[in-house]
PDB file of N, CA, C and O in Angstrom, chain B, residues numbered from 101:
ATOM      1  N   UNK B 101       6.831  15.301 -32.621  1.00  0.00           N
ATOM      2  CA  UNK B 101       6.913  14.887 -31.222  1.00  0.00           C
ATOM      3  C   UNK B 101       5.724  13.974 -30.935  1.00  0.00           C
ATOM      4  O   UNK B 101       4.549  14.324 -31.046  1.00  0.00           O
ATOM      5  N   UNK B 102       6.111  12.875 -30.589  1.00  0.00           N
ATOM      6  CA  UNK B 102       4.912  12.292 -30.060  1.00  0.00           C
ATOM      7  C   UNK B 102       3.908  12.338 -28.739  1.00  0.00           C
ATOM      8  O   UNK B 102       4.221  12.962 -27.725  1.00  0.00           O
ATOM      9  N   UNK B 103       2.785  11.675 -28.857  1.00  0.00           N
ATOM     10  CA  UNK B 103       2.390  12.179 -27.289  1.00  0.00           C
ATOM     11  C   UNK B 103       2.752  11.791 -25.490  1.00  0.00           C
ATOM     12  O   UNK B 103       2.292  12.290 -24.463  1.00  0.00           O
ATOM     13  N   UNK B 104       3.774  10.685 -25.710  1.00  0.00           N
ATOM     14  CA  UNK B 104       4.459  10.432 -24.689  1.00  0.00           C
ATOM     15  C   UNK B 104       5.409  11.379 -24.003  1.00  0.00           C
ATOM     16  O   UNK B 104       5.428  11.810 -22.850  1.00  0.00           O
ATOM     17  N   UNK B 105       6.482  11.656 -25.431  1.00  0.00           N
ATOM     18  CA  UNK B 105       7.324  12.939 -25.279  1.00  0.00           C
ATOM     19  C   UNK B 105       6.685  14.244 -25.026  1.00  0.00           C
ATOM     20  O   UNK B 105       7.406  15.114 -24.538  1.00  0.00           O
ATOM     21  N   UNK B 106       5.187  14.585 -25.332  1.00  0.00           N
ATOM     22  CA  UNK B 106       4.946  16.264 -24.982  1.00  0.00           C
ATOM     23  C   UNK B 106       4.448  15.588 -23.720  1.00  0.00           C
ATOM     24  O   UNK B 106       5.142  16.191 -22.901  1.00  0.00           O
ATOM     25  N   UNK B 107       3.815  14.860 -23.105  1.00  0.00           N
ATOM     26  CA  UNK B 107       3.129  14.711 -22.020  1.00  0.00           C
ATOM     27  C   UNK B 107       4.001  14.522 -20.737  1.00  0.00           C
ATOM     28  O   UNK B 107       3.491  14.420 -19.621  1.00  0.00           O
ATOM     29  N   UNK B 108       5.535  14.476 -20.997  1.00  0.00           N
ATOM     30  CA  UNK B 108       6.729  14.325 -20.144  1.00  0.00           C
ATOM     31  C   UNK B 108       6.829  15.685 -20.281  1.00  0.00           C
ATOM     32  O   UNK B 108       6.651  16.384 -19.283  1.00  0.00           O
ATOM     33  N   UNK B 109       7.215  16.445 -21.895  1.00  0.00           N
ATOM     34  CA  UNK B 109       7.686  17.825 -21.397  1.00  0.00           C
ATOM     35  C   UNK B 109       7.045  19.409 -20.460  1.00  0.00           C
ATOM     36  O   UNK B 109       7.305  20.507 -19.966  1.00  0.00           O
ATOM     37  N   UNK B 110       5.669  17.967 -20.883  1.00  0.00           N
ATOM     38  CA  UNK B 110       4.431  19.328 -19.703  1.00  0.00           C
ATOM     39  C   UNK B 110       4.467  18.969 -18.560  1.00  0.00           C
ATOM     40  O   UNK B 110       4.348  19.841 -17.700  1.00  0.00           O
ATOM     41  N   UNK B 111       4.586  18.020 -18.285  1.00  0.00           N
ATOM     42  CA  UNK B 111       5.299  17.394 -16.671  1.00  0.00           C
ATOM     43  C   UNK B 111       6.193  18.180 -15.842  1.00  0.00           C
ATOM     44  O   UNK B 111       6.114  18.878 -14.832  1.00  0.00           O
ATOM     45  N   UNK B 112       7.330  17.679 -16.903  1.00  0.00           N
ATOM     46  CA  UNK B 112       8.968  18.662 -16.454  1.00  0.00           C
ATOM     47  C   UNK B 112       8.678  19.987 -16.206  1.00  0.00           C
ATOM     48  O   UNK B 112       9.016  20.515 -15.147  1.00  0.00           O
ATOM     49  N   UNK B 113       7.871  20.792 -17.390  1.00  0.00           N
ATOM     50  CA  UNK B 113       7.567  21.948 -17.227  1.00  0.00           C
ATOM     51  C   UNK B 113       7.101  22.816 -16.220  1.00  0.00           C
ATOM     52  O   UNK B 113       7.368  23.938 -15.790  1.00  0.00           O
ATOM     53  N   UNK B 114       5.894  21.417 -15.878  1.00  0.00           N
ATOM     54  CA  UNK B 114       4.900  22.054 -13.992  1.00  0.00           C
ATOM     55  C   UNK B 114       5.843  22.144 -13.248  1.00  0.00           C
ATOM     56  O   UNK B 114       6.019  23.207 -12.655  1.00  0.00           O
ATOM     57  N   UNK B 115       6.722  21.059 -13.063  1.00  0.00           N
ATOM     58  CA  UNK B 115       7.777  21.264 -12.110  1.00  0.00           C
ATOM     59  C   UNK B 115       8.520  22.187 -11.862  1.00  0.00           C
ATOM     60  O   UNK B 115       8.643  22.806 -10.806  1.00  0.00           O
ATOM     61  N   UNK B 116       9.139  22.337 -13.001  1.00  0.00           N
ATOM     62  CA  UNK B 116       9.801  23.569 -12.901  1.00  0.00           C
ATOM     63  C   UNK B 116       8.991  25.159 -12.685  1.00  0.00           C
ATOM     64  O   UNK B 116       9.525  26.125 -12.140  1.00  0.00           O
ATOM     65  N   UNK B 117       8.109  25.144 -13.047  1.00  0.00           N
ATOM     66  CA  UNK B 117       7.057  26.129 -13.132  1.00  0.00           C
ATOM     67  C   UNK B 117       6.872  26.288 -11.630  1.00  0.00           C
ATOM     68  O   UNK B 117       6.814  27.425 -11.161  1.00  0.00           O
ATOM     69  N   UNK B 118       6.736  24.789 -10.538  1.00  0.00           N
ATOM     70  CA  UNK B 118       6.500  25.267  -9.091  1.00  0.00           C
ATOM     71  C   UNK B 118       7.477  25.450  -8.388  1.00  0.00           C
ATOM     72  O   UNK B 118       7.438  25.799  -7.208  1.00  0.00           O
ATOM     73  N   UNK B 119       8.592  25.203  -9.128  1.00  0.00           N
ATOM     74  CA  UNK B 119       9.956  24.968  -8.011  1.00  0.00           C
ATOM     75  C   UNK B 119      10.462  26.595  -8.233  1.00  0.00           C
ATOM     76  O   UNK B 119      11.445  27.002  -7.614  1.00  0.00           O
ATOM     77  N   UNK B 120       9.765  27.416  -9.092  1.00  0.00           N
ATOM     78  CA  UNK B 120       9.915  29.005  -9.636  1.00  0.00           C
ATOM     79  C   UNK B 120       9.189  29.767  -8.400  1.00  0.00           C
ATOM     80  O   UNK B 120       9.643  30.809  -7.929  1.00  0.00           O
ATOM     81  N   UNK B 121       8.092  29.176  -7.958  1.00  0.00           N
ATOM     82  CA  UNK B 121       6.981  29.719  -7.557  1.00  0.00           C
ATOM     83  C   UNK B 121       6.459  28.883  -6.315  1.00  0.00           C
ATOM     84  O   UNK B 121       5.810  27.839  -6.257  1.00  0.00           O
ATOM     85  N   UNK B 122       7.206  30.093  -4.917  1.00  0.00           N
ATOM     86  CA  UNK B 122       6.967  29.639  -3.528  1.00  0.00           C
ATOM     87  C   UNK B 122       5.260  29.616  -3.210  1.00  0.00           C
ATOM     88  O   UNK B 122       4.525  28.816  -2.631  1.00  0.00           O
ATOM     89  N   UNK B 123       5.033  31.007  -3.945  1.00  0.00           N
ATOM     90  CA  UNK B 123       3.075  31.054  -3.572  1.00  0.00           C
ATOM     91  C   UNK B 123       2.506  29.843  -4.455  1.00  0.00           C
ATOM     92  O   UNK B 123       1.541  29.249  -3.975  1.00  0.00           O
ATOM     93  N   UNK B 124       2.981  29.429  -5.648  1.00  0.00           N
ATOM     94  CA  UNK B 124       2.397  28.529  -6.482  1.00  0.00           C
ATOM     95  C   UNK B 124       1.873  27.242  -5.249  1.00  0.00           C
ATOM     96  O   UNK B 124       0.827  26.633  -5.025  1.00  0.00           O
ATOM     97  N   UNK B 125       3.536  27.280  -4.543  1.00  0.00           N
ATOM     98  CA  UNK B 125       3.365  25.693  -4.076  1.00  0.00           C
ATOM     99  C   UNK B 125       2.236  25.347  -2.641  1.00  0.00           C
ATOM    100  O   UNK B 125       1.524  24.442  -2.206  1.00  0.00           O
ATOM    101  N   UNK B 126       2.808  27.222  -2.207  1.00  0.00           N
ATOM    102  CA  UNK B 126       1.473  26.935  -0.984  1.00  0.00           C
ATOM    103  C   UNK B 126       0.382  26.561  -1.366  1.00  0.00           C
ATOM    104  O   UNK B 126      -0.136  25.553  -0.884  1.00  0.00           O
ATOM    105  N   UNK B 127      -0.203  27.288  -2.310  1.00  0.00           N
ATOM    106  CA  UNK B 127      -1.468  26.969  -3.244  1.00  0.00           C
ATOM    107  C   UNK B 127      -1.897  26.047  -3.110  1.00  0.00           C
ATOM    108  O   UNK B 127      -2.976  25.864  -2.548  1.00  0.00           O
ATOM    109  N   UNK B 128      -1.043  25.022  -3.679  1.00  0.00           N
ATOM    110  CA  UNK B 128      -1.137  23.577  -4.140  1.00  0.00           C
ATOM    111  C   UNK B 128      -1.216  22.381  -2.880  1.00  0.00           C
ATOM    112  O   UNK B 128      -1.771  21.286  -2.794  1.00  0.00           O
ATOM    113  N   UNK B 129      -0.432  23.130  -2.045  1.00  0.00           N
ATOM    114  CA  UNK B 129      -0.612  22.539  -0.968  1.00  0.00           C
ATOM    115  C   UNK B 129      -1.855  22.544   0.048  1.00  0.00           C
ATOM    116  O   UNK B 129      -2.251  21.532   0.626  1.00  0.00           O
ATOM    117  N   UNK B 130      -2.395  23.778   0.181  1.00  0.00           N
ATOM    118  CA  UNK B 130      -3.461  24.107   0.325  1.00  0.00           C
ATOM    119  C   UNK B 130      -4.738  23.150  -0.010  1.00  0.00           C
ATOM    120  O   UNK B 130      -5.646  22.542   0.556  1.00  0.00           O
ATOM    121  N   UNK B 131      -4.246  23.402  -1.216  1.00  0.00           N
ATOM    122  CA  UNK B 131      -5.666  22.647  -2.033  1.00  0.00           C
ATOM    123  C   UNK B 131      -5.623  21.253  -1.878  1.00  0.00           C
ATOM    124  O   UNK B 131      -6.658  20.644  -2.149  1.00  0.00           O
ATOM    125  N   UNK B 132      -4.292  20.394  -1.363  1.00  0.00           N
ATOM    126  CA  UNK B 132      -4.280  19.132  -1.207  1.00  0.00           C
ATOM    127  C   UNK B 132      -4.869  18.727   0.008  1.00  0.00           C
ATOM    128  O   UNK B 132      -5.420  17.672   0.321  1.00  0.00           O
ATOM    129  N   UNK B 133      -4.641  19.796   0.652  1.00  0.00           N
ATOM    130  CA  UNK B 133      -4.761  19.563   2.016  1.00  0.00           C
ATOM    131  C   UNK B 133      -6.350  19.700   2.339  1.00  0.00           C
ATOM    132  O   UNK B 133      -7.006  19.021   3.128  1.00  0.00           O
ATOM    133  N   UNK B 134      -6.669  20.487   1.725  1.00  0.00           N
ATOM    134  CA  UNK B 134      -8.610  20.634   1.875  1.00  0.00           C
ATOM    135  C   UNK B 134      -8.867  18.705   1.273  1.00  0.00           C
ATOM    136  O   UNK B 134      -9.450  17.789   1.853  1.00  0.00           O
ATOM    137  N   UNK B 135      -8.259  18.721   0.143  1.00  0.00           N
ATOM    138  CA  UNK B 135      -8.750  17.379  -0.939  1.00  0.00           C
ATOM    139  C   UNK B 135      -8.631  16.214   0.307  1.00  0.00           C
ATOM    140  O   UNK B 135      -9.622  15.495   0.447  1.00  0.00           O
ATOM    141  N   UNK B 136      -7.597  16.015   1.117  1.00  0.00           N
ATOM    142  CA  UNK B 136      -7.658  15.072   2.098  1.00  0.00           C
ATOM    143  C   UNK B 136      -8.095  14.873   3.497  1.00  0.00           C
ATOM    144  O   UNK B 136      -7.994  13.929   4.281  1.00  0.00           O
ATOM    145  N   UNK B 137      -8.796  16.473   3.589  1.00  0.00           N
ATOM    146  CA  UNK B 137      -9.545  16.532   4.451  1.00  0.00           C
ATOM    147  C   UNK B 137     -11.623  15.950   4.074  1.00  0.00           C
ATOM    148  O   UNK B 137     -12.529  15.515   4.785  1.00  0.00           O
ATOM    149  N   UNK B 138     -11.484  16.287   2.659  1.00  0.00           N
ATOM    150  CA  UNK B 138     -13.051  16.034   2.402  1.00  0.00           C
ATOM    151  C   UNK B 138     -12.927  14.867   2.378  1.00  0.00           C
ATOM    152  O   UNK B 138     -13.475  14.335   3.343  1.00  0.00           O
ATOM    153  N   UNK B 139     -12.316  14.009   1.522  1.00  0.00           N
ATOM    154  CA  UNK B 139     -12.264  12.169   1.149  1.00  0.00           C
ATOM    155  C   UNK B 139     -11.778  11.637   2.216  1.00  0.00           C
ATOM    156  O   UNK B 139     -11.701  10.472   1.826  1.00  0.00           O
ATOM    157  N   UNK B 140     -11.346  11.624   3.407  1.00  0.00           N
ATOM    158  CA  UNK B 140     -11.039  11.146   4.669  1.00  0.00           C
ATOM    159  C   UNK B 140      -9.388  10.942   4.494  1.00  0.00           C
ATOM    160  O   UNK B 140      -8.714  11.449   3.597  1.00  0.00           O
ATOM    161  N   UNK B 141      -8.851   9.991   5.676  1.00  0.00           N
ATOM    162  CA  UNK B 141      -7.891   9.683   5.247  1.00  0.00           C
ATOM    163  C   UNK B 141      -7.710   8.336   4.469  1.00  0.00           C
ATOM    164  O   UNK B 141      -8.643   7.540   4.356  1.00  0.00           O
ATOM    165  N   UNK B 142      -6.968   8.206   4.151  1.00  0.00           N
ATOM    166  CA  UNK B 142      -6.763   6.803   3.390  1.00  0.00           C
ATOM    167  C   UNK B 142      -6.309   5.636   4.141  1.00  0.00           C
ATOM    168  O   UNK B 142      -5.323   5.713   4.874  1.00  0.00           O
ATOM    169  N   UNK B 143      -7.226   4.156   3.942  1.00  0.00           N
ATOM    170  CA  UNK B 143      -7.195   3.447   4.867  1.00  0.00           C
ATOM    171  C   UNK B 143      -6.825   2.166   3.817  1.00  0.00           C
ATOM    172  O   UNK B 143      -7.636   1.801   2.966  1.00  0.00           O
ATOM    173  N   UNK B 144      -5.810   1.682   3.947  1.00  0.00           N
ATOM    174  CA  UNK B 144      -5.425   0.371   3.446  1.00  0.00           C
ATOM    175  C   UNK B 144      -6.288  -0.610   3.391  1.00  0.00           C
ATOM    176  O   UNK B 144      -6.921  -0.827   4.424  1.00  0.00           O
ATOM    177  N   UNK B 145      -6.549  -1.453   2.212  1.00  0.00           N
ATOM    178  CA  UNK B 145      -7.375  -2.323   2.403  1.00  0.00           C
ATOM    179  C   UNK B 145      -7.336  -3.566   2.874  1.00  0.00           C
ATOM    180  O   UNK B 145      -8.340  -4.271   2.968  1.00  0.00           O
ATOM    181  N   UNK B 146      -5.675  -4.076   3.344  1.00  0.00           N
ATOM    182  CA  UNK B 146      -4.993  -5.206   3.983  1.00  0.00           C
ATOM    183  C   UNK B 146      -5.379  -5.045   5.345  1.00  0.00           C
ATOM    184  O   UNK B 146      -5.255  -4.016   6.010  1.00  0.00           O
ATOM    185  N   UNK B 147      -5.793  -5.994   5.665  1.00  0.00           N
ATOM    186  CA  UNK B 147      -6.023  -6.381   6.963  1.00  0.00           C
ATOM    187  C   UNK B 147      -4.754  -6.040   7.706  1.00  0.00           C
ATOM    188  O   UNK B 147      -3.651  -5.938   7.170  1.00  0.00           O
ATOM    189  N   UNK B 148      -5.045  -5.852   9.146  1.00  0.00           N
ATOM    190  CA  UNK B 148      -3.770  -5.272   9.980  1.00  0.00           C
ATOM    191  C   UNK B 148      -2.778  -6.138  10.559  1.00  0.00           C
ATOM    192  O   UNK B 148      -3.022  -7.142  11.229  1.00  0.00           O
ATOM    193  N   UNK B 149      -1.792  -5.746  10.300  1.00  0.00           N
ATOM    194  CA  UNK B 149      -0.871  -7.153  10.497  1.00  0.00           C
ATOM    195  C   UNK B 149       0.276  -7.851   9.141  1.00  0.00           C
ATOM    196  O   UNK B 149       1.449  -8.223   9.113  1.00  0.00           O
ATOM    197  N   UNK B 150      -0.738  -7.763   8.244  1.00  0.00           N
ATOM    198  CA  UNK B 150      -0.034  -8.204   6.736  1.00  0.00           C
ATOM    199  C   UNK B 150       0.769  -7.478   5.989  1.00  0.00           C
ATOM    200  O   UNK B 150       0.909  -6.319   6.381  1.00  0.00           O
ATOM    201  N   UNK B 151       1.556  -7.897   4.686  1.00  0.00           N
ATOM    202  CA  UNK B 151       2.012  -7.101   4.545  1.00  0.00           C
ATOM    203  C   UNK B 151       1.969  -7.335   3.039  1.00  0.00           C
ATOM    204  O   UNK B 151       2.069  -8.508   2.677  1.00  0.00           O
ATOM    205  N   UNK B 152       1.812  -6.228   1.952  1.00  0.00           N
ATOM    206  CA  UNK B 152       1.290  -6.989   0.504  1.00  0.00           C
ATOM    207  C   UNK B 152       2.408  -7.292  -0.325  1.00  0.00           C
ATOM    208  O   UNK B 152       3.177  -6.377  -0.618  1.00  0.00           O
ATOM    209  N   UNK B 153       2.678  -8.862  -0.894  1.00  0.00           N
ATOM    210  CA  UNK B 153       3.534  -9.512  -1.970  1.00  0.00           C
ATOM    211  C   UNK B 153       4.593  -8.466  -2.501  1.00  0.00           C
ATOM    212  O   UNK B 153       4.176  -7.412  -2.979  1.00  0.00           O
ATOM    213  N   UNK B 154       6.353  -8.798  -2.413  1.00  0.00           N
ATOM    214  CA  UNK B 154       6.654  -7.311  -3.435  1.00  0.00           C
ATOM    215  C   UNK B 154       7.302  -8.308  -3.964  1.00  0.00           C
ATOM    216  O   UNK B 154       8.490  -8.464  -3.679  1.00  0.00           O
ATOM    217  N   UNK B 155       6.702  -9.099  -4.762  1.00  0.00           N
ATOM    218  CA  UNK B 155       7.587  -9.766  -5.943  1.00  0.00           C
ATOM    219  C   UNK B 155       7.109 -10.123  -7.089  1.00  0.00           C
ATOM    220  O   UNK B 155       7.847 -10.624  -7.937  1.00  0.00           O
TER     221      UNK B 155
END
């Protein structure tokens, strides 16, 4: 197996591992939620008004 393929199947795996596990996800949520409370919120670096290239 190469390391593209195990690094997808540990992927798939978390997933499934949280979609098992309602306390898992509060957890996780939890902890995101502290993480975007310390680093602020996230502020675009485009000036207001613009809108960035999608091509």
């Amino acid at each position: 197996m190469t390391t593209k393929y195990a690094a997808s199947k540990i992927l798939g795996l978390s997933v499934i591992d949280l979609m098992k596990n309602e306390k898992l996800v509060k957890v996780v949520k939890e902890e995101f939620e502290k993480e975007l409370e310390a680093k602020g919120n996230y502020r675009t670096p485009l000036p207001e008004g613009t809108n960035p290239p999608l091509h």
